[in-house]
N, C-alpha and C positions, 0 to 999 in steps of 0.2 A: 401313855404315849398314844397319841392319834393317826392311825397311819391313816396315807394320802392316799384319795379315792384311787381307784383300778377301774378303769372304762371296758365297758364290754365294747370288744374288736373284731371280731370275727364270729359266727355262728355256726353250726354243724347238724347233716341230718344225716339218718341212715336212707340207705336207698336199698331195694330186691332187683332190681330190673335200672341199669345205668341208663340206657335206651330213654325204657319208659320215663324215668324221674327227669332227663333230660331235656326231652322232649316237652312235658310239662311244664318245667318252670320258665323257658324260652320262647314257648309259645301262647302263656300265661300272662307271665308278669315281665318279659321282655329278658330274661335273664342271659350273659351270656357266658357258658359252660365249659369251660376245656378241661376233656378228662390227661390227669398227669402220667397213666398208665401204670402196669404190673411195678415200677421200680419204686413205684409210690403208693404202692399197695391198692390201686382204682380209686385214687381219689379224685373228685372232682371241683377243681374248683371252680364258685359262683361268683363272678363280679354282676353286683346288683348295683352299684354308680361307681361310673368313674373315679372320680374324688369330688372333694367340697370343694368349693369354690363361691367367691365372694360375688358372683355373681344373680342378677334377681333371679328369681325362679330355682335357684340352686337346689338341692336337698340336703341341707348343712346337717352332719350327725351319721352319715349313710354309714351303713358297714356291709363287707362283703361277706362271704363266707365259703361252706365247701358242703360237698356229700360224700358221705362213705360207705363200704358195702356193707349192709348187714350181717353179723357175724352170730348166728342165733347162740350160740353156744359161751360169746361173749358176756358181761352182766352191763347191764342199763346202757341198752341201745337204742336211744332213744333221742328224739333233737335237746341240741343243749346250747351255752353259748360261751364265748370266749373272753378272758378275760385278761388286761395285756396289765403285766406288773415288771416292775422295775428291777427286781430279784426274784427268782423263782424260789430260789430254796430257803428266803424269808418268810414269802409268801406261802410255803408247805407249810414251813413250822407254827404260821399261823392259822392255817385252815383245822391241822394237826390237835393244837390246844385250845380250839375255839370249840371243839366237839365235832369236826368234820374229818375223812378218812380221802386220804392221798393213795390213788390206785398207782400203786409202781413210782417207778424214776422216771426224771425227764428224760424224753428223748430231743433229739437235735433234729431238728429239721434244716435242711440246707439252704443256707441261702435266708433262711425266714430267722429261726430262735430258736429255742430250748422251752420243748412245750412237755403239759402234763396232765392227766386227767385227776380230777378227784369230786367227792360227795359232799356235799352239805349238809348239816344237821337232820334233814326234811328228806334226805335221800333222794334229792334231786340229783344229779351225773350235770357237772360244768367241767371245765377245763380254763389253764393260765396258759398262756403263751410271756415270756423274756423276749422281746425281740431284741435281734442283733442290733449292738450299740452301731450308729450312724449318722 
């Protein structure tokens, strides 16, 4: 059975300093950053385009992303990227039997989907996001 590709949707970095990483990527690369604060554990999220649009000059494929705070005590914090699938907990049990290790249970993120970290064969740290059916 072939399962159907999973687009990377979103990307993540760690950050020490919210400020500072802020600061850079808006001043950098135009990024613009609103931190979601302590109920969202300081995360930040990144919209790097607006959305696609059929329009010339557009940047068709854009994704956005987020930063998070460094947790040194965490394992592999490190930038990684997002990967949107149609089932999450299909999509475990194939990460699971392909030789890849699922860190923890989804969690639910409000408003967004049922997201989840896990490793790749190569010990890379990616994460799937289920976005809410809509």
């Amino acid at each position: 059975m072939r399962t159907t590709a999973c687009p990377v949707i979103h990307f993540e970095l760690p950050y020490r300093d919210a400020a500072r990483v802020s600061a850079f990527y808006e001043a950098v690369f135009g990024w613009q950053l609103q931190p979601l604060g302590a109920e969202m554990g300081h995360y930040i999220l990144a919209t790097t385009a607006s959305e696609d649009s059929t329009q010339p000059q557009a940047l068709r494929g854009s994704i956005n992303g987020g930063l998070y705070p460094l947790m040194p005590d965490a394992p592999l914090q490190q930038p990684s990227v997002v990967l949107g699938v149609s089932d999450v907990h299909q999509a475990m049990a194939r990460v699971t039997s392909s030789g890849g290790q699922v860190l923890g249970d989804p969690m639910t993120i409000p408003g967004v989907g049922d997201y989840v970290v896990f490793v790749d064969p190569e010990g890379n740290r990616l994460s799937m996001l289920q976005p809410l059916a809509g």
